[in-house]
C-alpha positions in Angstrom: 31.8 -17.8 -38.4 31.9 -20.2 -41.2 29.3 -22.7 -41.6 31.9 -25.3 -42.0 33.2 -24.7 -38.3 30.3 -24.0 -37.2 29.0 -27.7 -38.5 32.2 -29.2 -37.0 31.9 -27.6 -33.5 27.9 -28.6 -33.5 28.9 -32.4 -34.5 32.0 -32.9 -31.7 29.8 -30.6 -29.1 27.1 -33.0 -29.5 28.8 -36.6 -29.6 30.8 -35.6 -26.5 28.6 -33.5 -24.4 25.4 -33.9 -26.0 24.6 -29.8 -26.2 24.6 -27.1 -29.1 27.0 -25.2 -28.3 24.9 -21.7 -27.1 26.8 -19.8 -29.5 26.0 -21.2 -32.7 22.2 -22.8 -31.3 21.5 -18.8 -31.2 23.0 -17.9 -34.7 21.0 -20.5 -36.3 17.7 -19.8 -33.9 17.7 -23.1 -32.0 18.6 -21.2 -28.4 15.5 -20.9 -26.1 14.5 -17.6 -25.2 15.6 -16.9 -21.5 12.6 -16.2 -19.6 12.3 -12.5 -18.7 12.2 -12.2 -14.7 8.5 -11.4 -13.6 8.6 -8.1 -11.9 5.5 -8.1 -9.5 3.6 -4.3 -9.5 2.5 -3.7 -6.7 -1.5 -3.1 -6.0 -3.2 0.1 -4.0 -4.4 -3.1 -1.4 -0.8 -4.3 -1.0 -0.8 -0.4 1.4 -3.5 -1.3 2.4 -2.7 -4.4 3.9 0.9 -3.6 4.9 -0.6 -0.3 6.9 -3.2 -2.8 9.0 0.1 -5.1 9.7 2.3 -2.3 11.0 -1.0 -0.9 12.9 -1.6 -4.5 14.6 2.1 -5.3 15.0 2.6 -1.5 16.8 -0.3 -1.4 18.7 -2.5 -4.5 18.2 -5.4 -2.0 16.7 -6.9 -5.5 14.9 -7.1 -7.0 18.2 -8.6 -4.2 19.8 -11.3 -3.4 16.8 -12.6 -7.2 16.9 -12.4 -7.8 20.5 -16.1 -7.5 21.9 -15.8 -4.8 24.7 -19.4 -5.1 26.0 -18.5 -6.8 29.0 -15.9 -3.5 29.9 -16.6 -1.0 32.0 -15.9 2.6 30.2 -13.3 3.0 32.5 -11.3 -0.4 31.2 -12.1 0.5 27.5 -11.0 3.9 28.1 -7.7 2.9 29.4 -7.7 0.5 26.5 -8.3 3.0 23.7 -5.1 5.4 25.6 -3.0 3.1 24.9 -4.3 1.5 21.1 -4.4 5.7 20.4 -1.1 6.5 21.0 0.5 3.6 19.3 -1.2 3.9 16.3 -0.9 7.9 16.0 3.6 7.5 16.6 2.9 4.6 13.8 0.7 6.4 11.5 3.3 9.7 12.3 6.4 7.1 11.6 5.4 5.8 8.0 2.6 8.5 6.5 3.1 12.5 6.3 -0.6 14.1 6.9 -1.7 17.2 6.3 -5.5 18.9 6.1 -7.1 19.6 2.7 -8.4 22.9 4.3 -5.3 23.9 6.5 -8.1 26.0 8.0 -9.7 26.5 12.0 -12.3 24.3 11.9 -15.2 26.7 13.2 -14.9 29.7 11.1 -16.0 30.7 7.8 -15.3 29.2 4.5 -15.1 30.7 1.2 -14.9 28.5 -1.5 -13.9 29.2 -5.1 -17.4 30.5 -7.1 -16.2 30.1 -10.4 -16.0 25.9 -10.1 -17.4 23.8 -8.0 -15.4 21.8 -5.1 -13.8 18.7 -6.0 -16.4 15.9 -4.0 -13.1 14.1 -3.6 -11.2 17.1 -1.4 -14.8 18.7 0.0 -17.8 17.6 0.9 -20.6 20.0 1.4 -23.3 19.0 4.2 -26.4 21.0 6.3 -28.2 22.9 3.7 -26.7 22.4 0.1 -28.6 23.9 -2.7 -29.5 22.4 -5.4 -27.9 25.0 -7.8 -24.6 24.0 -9.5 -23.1 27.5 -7.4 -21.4 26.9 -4.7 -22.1 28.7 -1.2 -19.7 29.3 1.6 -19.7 27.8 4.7 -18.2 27.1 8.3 -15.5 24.7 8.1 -16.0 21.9 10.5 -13.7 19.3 9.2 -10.2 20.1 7.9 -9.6 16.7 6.4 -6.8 15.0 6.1 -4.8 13.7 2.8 -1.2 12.0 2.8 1.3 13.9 1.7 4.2 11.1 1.4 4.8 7.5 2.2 7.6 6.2 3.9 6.6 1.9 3.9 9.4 -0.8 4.1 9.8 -2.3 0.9 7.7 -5.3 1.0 9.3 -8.8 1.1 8.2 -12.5 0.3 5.7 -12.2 3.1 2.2 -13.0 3.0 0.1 -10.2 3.0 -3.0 -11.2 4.0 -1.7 -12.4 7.1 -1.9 -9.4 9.4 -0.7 -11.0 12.0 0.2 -14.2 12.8 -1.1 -17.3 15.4 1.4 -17.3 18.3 1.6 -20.8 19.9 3.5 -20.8 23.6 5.9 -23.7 23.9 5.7 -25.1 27.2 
């Protein structure tokens, strides 16, 4: 474009609508730069959080855990905890793919690898660990679990520190 017509569209753009036109304000570097959309990442706690929602909206678990149960009788708490259990284990089931670290019968003997030590993340040794960097075998007494895959709805606009929210009756 010609600086002359570019001079003559600026002046008539201006006196009539009072706006460069975007065209030539971007030629000439007088365009604002269009904001780039903030994409929000989201954090290991958002997981966190959304996993204690689903677990309190499936089965109330929150409810449950800060409820104080001393005035129960074990067989009311026991009843209780039947019903808390099963809901959370079909929600757990519905969202998270477990699997044991040691896919193992817990009970029996446990060779580990003697050329490295086990990872303290996937193994933890207890009862009668030596101090020597070798490490012995053992009996297996918890397989331990890991997650395999997630399966969470996407998260939305809501709040996330709101696990749950007040519910007012109407009368």
């Amino acid at each position: 474009m010609s600086r002359i017509s570019a001079a003559f569209r600026s002046f008539f753009s201006l006196l009539f609508s009072g706006i460069l036109p975007e065209d030539i304000a971007t030629a000439y570097g007088y365009a604002k730069p269009k904001p780039t959309p903030v994409v929000e990442v989201p954090k290991a706690s958002d997981g966190a959080l959304q996993i204690l929602q689903i677990l309190q909206r499936d089965s109330r678990l929150i409810d449950f855990l800060m409820e104080d149960i001393g005035a129960y009788g074990d067989d009311q708490v026991g009843a209780a905890v039947r019903g808390v259990h099963g809901d959370c284990r079909d929600s757990l089931i519905r969202h998270l793919t477990l699997v044991p670290v040691i896919d193992g019968v817990e009970g029996t003997p446990q060779k580990l690898d003697k050329s490295k030590a086990p990872d303290p993340a996937r193994i933890k040794l207890i009862g009668n660990v030596p101090a020597s960097g070798k490490p012995p075998s053992g009996t297996l007494r918890h397989r331990g679990w890991m997650v395999s895959s997630i399966n969470l709805p996407a998260i939305g606009k809501q709040e996330l520190t709101i696990l749950a929210p007040a519910e007012i009756e109407v009368e």
